[in-house]
C-alpha positions, 0 to 999 in steps of 0.5 A, a space after each residue: 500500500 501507498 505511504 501517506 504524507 501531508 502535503 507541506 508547499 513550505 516544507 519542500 521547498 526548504 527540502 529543495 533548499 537543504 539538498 543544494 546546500 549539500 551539494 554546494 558543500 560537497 563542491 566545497 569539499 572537493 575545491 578543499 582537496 583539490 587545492 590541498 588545502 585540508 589541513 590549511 587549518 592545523 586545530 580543530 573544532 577552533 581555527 587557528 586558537 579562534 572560534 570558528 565563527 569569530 575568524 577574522 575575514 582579513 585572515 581569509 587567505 590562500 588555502 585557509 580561505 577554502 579550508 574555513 568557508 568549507 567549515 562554516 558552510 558545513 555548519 549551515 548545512 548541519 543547521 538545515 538538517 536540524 530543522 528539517 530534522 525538527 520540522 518532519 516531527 511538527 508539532 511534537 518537536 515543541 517539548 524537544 525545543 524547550 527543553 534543549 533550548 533551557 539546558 542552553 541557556 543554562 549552560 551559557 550562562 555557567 560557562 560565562 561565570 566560570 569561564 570569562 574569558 571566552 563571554 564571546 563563545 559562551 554568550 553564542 551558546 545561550 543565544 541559540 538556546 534563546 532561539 531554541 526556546 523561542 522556537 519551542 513556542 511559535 514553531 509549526 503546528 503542522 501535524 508530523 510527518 509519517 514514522 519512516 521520512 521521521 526515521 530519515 530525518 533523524 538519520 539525515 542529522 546523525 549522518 551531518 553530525 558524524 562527517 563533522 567528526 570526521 571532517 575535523 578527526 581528519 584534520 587532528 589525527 592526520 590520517 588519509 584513511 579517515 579523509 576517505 571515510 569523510 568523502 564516502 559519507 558526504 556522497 551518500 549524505 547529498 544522496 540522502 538529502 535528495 531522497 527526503 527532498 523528492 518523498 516531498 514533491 508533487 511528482 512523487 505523490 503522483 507516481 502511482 504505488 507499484 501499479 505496473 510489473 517489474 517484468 523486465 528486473 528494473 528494481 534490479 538494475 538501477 540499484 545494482 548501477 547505483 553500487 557500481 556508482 559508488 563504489 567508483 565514488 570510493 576509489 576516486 576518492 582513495 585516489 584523491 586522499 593518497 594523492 594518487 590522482 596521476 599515478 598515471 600520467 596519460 589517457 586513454 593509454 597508460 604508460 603508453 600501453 593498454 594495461 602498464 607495466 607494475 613491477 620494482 623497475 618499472 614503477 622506478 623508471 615511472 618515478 624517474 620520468 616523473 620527476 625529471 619531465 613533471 615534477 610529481 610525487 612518486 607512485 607505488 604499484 598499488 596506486 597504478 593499480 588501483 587507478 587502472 581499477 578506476 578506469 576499468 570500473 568506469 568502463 562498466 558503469 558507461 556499459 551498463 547504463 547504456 544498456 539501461 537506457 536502450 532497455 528503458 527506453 525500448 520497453 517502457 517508451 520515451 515517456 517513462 520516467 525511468 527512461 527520462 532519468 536513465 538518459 539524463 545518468 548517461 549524459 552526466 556518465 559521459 561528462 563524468 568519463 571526460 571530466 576524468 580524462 580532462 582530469 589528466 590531461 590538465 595535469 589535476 587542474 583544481 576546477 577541473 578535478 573540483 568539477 570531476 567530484 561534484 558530476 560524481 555526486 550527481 551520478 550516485 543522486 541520479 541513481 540512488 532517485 532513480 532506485 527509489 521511483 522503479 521501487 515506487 512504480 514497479 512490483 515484482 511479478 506475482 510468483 517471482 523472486 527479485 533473483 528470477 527476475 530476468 535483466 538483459 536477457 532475451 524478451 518479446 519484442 516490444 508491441 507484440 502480443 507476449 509483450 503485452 501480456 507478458 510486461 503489464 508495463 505501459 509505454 507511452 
């Protein structure tokens, strides 16, 4: 059966809202790393022995300029998942507001007797336990919105509180592993994000629940694509945080060859050109490896959502929305595939490996709502298990009379 939800114009648009801050913020990410400027700002959760929000502008230089916007913009987007996490939950977030904006105030107000010297900080703290207090009072009256999108604000604020952690773990213990874990997370993040602004949105409302049969294993594919996605996201960013990004230097050869050698002298005679022609860092054979992984895998996501749209597009008609998103995740592969070309061929120029990042994150986005509209639209076959569901195997052809017996898919 469908899922109910109240229909709130202001909710999704704030919805809408929050979901292209995270993306503007993972853009950010993404001009941090690529002009190496994550640890511009040796401390953490202060910067440079200042609060946060009480750096001077004038300081605002070079790769502390990026490494500090980014902090801030990360705390206006863990602002906008609180109250979108408080805003599912209406009018029973009231008693919550309350009773944390009071332990704020309080808090605020001990610090300043105990600890003078820092009033500045001390007063913020009461002021947003103010504003809390106020907003226990005039917030919203709107009834809450159902258990499961409630579940997925919350997790949505556990998931924002988390990749701060992580973001300024990253910077004290000064270890790549945990930059890795930092960029994972912010992709599925955004992912999130735009999953709840979609569940708010007319299109989603009027997509009727799982009225055609998934004949033809789109609740398979499009899934199975988003992994794929993923997992690719994971490798560049591995590639990216051990600075591994020209482990190669050239494409689509490698080396000059079509898989490049990787034994002791090989990887010495790369080392040597490198620093004598480029100047780069020197590379092992596991980061030769690991980025002929990455172009093999890229390979097979611009194989396999092809043969996603000509699929879609063949047995649901042009009209679908699946074809539709299908066609628009093959446009943003294509992008993304140049985008990594023009990655090497600019010698990691920082806009271009910035932008590299940010098209990623729109392919896992376009992927992950796709997943969720097949689920939506389609229902496995009766007498079916999702494994039994065939993919690309052969079917009726499309029009005939098997098919449309056979689909229970209408194609416009």
């Amino acid at each position: 059966m469908s899922l109910p939800q109240v229909k709130n114009s202001w909710l999704k648009g704030y919805t809408v809202f929050a979901a292209l801050a995270t993306f503007v913020l993972v853009w950010m990410g993404g001009l941090v790393t690529s002009h190496g400027a994550g640890l511009a700002v040796p401390d953490w959760p202060n910067t440079y022995g200042y609060n946060m929000f009480f750096f001077p502008v004038s300081k605002w230089i070079g790769g502390v300029f990026f490494e500090h916007t980014h902090r801030l913009a990360a705390s206006l987007v863990g602002l906008l998942t609180t109250v979108l996490a408080l805003w599912l939950f209406g009018r029973k977030a009231r008693p919550l507001l309350r009773v944390a904006g009071g332990v704020f105030i309080l808090t605020g107000a001990a610090l300043c007797a105990f600890f003078p010297a820092h009033a500045k900080e001390n007063l913020l703290l009461a002021a947003i336990g103010l504003a809390g207090l106020a907003g226990g009072f005039y917030w919203p009256k709107c009834e809450p919105a159902p258990k499961w999108l409630r579940a997925l604000g919350v997790t949505a604020w556990l998931a924002v509180v988390t990749q701060g952690i992580l973001g300024g773990l990253r910077v004290t213990e000064l270890k790549d592993q945990l930059g890795i874990v930092h960029a994972t997370l912010a992709q599925l993040f955004l992912a999130l994000m735009c999953a709840i602004a979609l569940f708010q949105t007319d299109f989603w409302r009027r997509l009727p629940f799982q009225k055609e049969m998934d004949a033809h294993g789109f609740r398979f594919v499009f899934p199975t694509i988003t992994a794929l996605v993923l997992a690719q996201l994971i490798l560049g960013a591995t590639m990216r945080h051990q600075h591994a990004g020209l482990a190669i230097p050239d494409f689509p050869a490698a080396y000059g060859k079509l898989w490049p050698q990787t034994d002791a002298a090989a990887i010495l005679r790369y080392n040597q050109d490198r620093q004598e022609v480029f100047a780069y860092n020197p590379i092992t054979a596991a980061q030769v490896r690991l980025q002929m992984v990455h172009r093999l895998l890229a390979l097979a996501i611009f194989a396999a959502v092809s043969a996603c749209v000509w699929r879609a597009w063949w047995l649901l008609g042009w009209r679908h929305p699946l074809t539709r998103l299908s066609g628009i995740l093959l446009g943003l592969v294509l992008m993304q595939v140049f985008l990594g070309a023009a990655t090497i061929w600019t010698d990691k120029s920082a806009d271009v490996a910035t932008t590299h990042v940010a098209c990623g994150a729109l392919c896992l986005v376009t992927g992950g709502l796709a997943s969720l509209i097949a689920f939506r639209l389609l229902a496995v076959p009766a007498g079916r298990g999702p494994g039994r569901v065939p993919v690309f195997g052969r079917t009726p052809q499309r029009g005939s009379a098997a098919w449309e017996s056979s689909s229970g898919i209408t194609a416009n």
